[in-house]
C-alpha positions as CSV (number, residue, x, y, z in Angstrom):
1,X,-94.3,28.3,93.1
2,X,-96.1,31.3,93.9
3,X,-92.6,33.7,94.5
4,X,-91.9,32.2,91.2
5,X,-94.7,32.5,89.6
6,X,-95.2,36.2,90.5
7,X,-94.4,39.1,88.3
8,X,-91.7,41.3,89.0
9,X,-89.8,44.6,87.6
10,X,-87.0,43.5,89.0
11,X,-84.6,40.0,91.3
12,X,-81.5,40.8,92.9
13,X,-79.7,37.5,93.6
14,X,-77.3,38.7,96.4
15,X,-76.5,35.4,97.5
16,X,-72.9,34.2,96.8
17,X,-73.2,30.8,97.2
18,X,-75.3,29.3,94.2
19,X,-77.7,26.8,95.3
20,X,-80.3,24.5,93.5
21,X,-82.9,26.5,95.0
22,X,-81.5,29.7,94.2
23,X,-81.2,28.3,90.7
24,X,-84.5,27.0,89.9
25,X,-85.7,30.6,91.5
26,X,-83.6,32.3,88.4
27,X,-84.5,30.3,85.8
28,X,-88.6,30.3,86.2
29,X,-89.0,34.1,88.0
30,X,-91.0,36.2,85.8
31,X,-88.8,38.9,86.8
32,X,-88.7,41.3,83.9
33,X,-84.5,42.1,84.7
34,X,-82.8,40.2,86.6
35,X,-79.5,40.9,88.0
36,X,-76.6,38.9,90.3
37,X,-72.9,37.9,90.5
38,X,-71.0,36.7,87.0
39,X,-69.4,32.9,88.2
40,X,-67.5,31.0,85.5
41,X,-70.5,28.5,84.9
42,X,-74.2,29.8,82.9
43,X,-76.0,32.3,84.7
44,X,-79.6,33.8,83.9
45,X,-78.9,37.3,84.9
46,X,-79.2,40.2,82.5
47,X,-76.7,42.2,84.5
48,X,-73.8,40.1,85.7
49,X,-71.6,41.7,88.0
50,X,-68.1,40.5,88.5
51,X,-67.2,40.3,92.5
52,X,-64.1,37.5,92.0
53,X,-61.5,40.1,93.4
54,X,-63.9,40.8,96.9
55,X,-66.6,38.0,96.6
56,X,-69.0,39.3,99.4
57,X,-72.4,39.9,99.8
58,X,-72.2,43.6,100.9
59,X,-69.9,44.1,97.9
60,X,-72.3,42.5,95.9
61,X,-75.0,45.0,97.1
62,X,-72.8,48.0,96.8
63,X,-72.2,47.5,93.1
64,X,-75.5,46.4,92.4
65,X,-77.0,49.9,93.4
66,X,-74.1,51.5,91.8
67,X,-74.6,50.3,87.8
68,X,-78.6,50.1,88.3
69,X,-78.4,53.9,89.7
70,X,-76.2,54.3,86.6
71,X,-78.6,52.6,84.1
72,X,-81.5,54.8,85.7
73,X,-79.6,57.8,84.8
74,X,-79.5,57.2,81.2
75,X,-83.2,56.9,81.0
């Protein structure tokens, strides 16, 4: 309760396996942006990124950094 409870800028979910836990997490963080893989079912991120054709973690990561370094660009 207190991780979730706890205010942040911003939550990467860089797990690819959703869990209930992992879930919950997204749903109540006070996380200001929060960002993680697009699945076919409702997600709470406000960045979804798409990693169907290489579903793994690193890749996950990797394109993560790439579109927030891109967002921070346009600022």
């Amino acid at each position: 309760m207190h991780f979730v409870n706890e205010h942040f800028d911003i939550l990467i979910d860089l797990s690819i396996a959703k869990t209930i836990a992992s879930q919950y997490i997204l749903v109540y963080s006070q996380a200001t942006f929060k960002v993680g893989w697009q699945g076919v079912e409702q997600n709470y991120y406000d960045l979804n990124i798409d990693v169907s054709e290489k579903p793994l973690c690193r890749y996950l990561m990797e394109q993560a950094v790439f579109y927030l370094e891109s967002i921070n660009e346009k600022r």
